[in-house]
Backbone bond lengths (Angstrom), bond angles and torsions (degrees), N, CA, C in turn:
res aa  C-N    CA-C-N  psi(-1)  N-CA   C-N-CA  omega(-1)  CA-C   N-CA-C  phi
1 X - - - 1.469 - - 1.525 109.30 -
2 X 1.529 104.69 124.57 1.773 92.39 -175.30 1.791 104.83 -81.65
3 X 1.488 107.30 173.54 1.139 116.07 -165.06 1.441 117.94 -52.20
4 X 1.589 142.45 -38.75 0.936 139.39 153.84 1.118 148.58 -71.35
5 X 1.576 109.60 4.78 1.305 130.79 142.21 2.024 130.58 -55.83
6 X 1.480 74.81 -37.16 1.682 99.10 -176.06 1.635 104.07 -91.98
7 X 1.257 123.57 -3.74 1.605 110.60 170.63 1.308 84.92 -103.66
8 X 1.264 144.13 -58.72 1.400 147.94 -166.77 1.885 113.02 -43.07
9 X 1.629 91.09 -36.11 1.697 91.35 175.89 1.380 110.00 -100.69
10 X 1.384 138.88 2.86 1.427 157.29 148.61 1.312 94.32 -54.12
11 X 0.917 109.60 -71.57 1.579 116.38 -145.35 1.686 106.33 -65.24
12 X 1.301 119.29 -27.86 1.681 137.49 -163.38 1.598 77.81 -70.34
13 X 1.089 147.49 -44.27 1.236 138.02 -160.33 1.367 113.57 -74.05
14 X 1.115 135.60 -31.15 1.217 149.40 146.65 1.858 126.51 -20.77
15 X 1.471 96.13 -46.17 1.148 108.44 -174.68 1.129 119.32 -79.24
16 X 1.401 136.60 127.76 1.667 132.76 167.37 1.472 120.04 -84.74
17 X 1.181 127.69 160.89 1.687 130.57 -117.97 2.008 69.29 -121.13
18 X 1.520 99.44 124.05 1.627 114.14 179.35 1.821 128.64 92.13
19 X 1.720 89.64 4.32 1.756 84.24 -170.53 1.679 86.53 -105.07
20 X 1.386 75.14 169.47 1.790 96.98 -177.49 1.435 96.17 -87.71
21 X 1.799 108.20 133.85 1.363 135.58 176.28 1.267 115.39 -98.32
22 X 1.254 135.71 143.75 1.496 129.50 158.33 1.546 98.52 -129.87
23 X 1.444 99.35 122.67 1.823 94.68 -171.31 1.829 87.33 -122.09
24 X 1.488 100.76 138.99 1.647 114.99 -178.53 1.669 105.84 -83.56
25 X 1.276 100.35 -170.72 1.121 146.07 156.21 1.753 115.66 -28.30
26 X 1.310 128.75 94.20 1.484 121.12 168.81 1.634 105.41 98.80
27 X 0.958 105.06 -142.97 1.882 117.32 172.07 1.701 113.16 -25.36
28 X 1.186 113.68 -41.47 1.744 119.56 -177.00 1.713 100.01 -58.09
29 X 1.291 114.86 -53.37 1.354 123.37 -159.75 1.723 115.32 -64.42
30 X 1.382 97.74 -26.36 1.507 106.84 157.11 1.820 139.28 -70.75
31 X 1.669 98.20 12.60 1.620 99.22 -151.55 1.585 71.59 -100.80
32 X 1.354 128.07 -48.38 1.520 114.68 -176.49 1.302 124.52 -28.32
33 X 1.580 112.80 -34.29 1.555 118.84 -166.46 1.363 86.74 -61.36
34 X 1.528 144.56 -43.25 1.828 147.47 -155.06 1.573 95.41 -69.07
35 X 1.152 131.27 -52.13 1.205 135.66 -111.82 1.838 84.78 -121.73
36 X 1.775 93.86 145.88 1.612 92.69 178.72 2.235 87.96 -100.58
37 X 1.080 99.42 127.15 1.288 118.43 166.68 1.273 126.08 -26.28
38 X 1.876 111.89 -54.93 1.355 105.53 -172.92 1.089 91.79 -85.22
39 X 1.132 149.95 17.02 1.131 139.82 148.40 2.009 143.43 -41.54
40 X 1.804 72.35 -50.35 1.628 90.52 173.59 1.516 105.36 -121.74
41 X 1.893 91.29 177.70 1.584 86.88 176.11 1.990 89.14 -129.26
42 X 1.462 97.32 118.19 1.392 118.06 171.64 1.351 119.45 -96.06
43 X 1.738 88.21 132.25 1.828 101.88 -171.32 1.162 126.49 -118.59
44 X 1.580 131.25 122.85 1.498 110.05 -176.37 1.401 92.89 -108.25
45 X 1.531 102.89 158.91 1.317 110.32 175.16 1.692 125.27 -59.20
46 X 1.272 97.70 -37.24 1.668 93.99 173.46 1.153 140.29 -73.90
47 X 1.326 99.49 16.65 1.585 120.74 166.10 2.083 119.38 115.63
48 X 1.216 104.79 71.21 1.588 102.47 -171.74 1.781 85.75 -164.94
49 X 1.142 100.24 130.98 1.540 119.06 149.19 1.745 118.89 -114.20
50 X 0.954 133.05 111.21 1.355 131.07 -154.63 1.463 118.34 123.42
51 X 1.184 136.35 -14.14 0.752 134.32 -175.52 1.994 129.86 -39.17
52 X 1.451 107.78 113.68 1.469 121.31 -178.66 1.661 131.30 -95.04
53 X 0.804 125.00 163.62 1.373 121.34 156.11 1.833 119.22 -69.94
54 X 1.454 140.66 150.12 1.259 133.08 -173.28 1.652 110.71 -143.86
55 X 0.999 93.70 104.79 1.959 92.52 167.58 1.570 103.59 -30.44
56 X 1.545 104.50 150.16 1.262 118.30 165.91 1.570 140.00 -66.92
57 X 1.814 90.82 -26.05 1.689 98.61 167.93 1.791 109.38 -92.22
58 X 1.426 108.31 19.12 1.403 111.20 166.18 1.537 129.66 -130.05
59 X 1.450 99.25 24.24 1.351 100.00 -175.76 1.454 116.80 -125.85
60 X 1.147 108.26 147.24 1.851 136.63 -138.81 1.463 93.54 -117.92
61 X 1.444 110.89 118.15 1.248 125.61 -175.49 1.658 120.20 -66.67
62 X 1.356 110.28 -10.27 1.434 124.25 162.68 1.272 133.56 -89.53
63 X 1.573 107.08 -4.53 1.206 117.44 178.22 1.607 115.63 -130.73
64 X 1.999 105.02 115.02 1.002 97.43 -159.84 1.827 88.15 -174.61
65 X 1.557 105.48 137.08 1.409 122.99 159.45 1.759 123.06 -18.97
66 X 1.233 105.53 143.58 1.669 103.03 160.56 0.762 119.32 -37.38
67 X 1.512 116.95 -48.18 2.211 115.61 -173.97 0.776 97.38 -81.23
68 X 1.604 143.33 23.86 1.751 141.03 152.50 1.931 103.58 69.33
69 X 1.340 103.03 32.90 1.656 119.82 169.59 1.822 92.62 -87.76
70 X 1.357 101.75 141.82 1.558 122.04 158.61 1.656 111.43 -71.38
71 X 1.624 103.69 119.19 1.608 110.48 -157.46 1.982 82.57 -118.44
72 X 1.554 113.86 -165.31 1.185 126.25 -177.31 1.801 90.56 -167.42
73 X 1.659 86.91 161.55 2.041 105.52 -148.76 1.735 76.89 -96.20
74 X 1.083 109.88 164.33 1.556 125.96 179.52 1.578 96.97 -122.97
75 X 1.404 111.73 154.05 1.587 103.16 178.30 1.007 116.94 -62.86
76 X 1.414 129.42 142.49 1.702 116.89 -161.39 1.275 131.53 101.43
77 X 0.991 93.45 -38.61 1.618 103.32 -175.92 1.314 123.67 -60.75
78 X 1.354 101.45 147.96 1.568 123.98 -160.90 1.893 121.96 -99.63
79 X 0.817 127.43 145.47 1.526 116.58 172.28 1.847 102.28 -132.99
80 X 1.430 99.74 145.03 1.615 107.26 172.20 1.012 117.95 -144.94
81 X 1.341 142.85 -178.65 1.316 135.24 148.02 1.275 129.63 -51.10
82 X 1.588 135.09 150.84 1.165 122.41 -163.70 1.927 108.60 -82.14
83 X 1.710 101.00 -11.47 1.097 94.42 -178.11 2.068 116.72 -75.34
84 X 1.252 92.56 -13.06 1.677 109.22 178.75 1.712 103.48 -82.06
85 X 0.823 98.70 -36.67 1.640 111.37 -170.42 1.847 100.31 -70.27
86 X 1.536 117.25 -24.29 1.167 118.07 176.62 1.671 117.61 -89.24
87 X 1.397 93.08 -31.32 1.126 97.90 -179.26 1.818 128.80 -85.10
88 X 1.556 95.20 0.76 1.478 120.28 166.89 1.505 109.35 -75.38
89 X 1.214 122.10 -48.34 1.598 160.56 151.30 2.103 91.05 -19.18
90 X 1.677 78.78 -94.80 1.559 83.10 -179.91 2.114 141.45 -50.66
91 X 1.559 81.26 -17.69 1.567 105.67 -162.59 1.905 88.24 -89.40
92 X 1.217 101.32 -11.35 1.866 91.31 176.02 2.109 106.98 87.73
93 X 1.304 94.57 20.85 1.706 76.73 -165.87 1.722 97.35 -113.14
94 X 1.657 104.13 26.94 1.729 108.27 169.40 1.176 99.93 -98.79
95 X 1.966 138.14 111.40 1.423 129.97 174.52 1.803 112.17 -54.09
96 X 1.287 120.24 -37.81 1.272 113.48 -160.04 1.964 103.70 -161.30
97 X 1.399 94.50 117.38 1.598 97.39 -178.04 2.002 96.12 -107.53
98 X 1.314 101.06 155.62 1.263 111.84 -175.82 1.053 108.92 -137.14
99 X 1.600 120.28 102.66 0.977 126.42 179.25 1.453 139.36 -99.71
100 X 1.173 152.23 127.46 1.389 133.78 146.56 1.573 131.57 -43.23
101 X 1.555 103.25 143.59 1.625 92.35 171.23 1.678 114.69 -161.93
102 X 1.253 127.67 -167.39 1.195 116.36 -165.13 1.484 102.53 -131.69
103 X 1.637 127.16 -9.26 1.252 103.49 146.30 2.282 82.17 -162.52
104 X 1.352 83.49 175.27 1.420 99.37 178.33 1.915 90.63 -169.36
105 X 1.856 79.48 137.97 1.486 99.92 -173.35 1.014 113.61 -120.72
106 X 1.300 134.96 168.73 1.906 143.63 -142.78 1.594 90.88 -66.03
107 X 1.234 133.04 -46.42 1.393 116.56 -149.52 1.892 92.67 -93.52
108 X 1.173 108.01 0.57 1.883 102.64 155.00 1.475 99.06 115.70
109 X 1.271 116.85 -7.82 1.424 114.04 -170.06 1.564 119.54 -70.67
110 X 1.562 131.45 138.25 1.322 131.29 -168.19 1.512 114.37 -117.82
111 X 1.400 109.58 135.78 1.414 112.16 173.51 1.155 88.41 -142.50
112 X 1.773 84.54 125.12 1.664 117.44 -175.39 1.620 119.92 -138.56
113 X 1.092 114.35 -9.77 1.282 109.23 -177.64 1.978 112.17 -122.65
114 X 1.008 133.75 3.14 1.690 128.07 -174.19 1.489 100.71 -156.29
115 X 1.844 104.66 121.74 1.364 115.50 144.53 1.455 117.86 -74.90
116 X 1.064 126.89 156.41 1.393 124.65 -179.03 1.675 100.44 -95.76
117 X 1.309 123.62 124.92 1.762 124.74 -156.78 0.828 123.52 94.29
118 X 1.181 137.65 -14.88 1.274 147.66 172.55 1.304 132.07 -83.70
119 X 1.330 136.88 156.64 1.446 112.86 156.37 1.430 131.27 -90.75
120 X 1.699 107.09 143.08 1.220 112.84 -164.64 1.547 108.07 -118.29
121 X 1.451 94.47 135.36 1.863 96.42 -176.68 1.192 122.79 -109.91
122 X 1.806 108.55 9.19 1.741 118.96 156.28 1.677 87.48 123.80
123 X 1.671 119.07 156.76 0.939 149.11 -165.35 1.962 108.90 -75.40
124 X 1.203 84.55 -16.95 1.859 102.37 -177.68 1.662 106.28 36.91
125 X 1.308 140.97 -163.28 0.898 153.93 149.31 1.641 128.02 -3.62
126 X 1.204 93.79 -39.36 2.249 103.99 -173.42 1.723 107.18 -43.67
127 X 1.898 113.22 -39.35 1.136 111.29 -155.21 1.316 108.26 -69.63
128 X 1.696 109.25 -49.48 1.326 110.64 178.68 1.349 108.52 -67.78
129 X 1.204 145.16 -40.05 1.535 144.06 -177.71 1.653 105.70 -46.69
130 X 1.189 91.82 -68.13 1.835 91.93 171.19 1.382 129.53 -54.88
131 X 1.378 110.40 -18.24 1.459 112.18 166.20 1.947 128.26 -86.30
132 X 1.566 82.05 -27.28 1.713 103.79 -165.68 1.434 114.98 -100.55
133 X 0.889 128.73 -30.81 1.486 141.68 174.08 1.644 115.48 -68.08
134 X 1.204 78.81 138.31 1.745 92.54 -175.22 1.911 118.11 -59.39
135 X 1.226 79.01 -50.41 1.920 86.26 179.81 1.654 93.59 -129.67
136 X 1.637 115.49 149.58 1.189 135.74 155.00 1.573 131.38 -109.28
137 X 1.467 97.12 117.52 1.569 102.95 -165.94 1.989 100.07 -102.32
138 X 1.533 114.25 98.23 1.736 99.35 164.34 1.334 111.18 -88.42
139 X 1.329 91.04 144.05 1.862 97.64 -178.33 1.733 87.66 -139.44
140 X 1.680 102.13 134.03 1.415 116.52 174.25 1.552 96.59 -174.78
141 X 1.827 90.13 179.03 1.441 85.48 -171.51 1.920 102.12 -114.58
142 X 1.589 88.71 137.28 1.738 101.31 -170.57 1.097 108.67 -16.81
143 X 1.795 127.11 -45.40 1.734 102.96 -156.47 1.923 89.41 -144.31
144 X 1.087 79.29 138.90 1.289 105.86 -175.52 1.966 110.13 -48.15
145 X 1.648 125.16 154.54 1.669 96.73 175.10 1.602 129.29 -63.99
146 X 0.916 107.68 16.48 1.815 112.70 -171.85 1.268 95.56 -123.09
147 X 1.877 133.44 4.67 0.988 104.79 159.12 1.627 121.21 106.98
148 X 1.389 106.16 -25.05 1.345 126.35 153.29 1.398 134.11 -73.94
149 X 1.274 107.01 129.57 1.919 121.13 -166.58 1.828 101.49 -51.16
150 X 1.053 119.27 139.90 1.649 107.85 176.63 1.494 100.57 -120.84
151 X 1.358 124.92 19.06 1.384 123.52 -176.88 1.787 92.36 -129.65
152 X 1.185 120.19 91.22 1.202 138.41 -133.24 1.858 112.44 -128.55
153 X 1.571 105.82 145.69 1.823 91.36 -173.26 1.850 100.34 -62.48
154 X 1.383 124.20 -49.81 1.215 120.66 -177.72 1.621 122.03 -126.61
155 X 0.976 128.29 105.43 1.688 122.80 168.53 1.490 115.50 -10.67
156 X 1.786 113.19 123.77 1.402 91.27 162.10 1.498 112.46 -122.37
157 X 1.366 83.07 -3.62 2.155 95.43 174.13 1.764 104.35 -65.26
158 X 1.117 112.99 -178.53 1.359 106.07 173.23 1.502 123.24 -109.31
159 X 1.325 86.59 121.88 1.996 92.76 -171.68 1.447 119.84 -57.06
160 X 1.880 98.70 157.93 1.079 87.01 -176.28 1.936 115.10 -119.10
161 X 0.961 107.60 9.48 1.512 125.88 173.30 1.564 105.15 -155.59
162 X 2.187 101.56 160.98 1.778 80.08 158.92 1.976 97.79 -120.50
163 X 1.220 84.06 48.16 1.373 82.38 157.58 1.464 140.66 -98.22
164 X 0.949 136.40 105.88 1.729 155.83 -158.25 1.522 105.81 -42.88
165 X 1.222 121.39 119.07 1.660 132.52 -177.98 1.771 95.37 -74.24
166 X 1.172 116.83 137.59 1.342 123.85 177.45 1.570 115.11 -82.91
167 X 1.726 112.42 -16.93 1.374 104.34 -168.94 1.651 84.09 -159.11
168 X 1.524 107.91 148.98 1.787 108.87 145.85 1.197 103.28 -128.78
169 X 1.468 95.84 129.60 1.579 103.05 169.63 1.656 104.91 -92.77
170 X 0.946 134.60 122.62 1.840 145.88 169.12 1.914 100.83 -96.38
171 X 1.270 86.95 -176.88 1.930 105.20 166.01 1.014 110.86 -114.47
172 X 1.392 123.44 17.70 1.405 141.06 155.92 1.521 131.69 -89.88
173 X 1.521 96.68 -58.83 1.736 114.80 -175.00 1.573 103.91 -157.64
174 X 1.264 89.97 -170.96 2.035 104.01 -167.34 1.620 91.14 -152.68
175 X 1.590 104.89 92.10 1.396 120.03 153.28 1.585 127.09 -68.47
176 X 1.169 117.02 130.60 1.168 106.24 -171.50 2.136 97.38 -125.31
177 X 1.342 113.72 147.67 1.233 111.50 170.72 1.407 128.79 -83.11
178 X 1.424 122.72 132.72 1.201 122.33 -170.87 1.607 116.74 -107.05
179 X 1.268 110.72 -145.80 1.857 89.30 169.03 1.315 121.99 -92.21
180 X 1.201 105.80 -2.28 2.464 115.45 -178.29 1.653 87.02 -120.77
181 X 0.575 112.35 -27.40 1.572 111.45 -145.92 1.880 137.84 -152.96
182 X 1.313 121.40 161.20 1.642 111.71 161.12 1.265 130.28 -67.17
183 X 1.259 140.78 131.29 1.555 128.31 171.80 1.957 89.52 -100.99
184 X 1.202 90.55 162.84 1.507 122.17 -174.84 1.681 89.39 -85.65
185 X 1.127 154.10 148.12 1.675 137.55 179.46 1.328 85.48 -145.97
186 X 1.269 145.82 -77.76 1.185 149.21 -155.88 2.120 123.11 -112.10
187 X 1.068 122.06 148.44 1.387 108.80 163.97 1.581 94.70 -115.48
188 X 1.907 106.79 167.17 1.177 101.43 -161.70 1.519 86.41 -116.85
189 X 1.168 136.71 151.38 1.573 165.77 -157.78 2.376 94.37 11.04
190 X 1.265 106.06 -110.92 1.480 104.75 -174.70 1.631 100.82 -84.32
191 X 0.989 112.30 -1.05 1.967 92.91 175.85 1.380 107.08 -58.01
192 X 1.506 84.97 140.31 1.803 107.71 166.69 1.935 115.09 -99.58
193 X 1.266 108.34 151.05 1.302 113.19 158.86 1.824 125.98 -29.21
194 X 1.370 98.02 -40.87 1.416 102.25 -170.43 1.531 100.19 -74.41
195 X 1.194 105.19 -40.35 1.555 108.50 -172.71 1.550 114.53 -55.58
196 X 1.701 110.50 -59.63 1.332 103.94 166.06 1.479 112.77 -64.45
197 X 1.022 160.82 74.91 1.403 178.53 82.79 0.940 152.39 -80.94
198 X 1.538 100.79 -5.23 1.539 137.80 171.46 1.337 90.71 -103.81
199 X 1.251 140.05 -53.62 1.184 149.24 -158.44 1.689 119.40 -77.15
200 X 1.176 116.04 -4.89 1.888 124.04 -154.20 1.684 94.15 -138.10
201 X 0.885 120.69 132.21 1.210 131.87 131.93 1.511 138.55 -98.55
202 X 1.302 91.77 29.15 1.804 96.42 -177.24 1.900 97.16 -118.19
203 X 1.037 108.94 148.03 1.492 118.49 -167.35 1.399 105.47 -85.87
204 X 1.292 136.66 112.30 1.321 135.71 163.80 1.335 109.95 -151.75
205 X 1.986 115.32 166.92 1.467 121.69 -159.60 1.525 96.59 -102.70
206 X 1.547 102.40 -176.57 1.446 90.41 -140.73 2.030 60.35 -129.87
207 X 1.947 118.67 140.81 1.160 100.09 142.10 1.027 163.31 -105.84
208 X 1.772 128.14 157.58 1.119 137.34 -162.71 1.133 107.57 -9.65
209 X 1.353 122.10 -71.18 1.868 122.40 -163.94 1.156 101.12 -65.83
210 X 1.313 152.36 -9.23 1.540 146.41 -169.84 1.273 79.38 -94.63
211 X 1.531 146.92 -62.71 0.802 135.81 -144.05 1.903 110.77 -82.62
212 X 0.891 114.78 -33.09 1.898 120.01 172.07 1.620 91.76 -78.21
213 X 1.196 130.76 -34.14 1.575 112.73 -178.53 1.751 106.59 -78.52
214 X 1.222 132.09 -4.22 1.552 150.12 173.73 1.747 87.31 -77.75
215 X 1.095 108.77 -72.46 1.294 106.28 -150.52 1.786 124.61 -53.63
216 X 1.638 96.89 -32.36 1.631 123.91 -169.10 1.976 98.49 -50.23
């Protein structure tokens, strides 16, 4: 299983069976493959509650995700304006958004949407998600392609909320936030401690049982 398969099926565990999902951009869009559908109720911002997976000889070029992916209606499913769909967002009634991002640093902060040089086609959805959503799920992979840690002591990309991510899921580990800080909670398949620690520059504790299962 390549690495974003394995945060994508990490992360499905996370979710409780009936809350409303908003899954982003990249890595999020893979957690559906975990998850049995009628299970949840999935939301894109541009207007769909219900949101499914759709065979290819059934999909309708008008109907389709924020990241402008070809989606499919679940029974039930709802359509609104995108300005309602934000204001579901804002009103707090999304249980858990899952986002991608490009770095997040010890004190929880996320930058997910702008390289600086690059071109940028606007912050879309992340800001309010990160502000409005009940729980925040980041899922990315530990180090950036050049090799650099993206779970970092301070952001230097430009953030996109300062609202505090509740969890990062990596292909490393599964940080979770505590009341100062990240704890270390899980490693992901043979990673060791040292590895995520070579790998992070963001300061967080490691837990207890990781740490007596280190020692044995």
């Amino acid at each position: 299983m390549n690495p974003k398969e394995i945060i994508a099926k990490r992360t499905a565990k996370e979710l409780v069976s009936h809350s409303v999902v908003n899954l982003g951009i990249g890595i999020p869009t893979l957690v559906t493959n975990y998850l049995n559908k009628e299970d949840y109720y999935l939301h894109t911002e541009n207007g769909l509650l219900g949101v499914t997976s759709v065979e290819e000889k059934d999909i309708d070029p008008l109907l389709v995700n924020a990241g402008k992916l070809p989606v499919g209606e679940a029974i039930g499913a709802s359509y609104f304006h995108s300005a309602d769909s934000f204001a579901m967002i804002r009103g707090g009634h999304v249980d858990v958004a899952v986002l991608g991002a490009l770095q997040v640093d010890e004190s929880g902060i996320v930058a997910n949407w702008a390289v600086p040089g690059k071109g940028i086609i606007g912050v879309g959805g992340a800001m309010d998600l990160l502000t409005g959503a009940n729980k925040i799920i980041i899922t990315m992979g530990h180090l950036s392609k050049d090799s650099s840690p993206k779970f970092v002591d301070k952001c230097s990309l430009p953030i996109t909320s300062t609202r505090k991510a509740d969890m990062i899921i990596t292909d490393l580990a599964v940080f979770k936030w505590e009341e100062t800080g990240y704890e270390l909670i899980e490693l992901m398949g043979d990673t060791t401690l040292e590895e995520v620690e070579k790998n992070t520059t963001a300061k967080y504790t490691v837990r207890e049982a990781l740490q007596k299962e280190k020692s044995k």
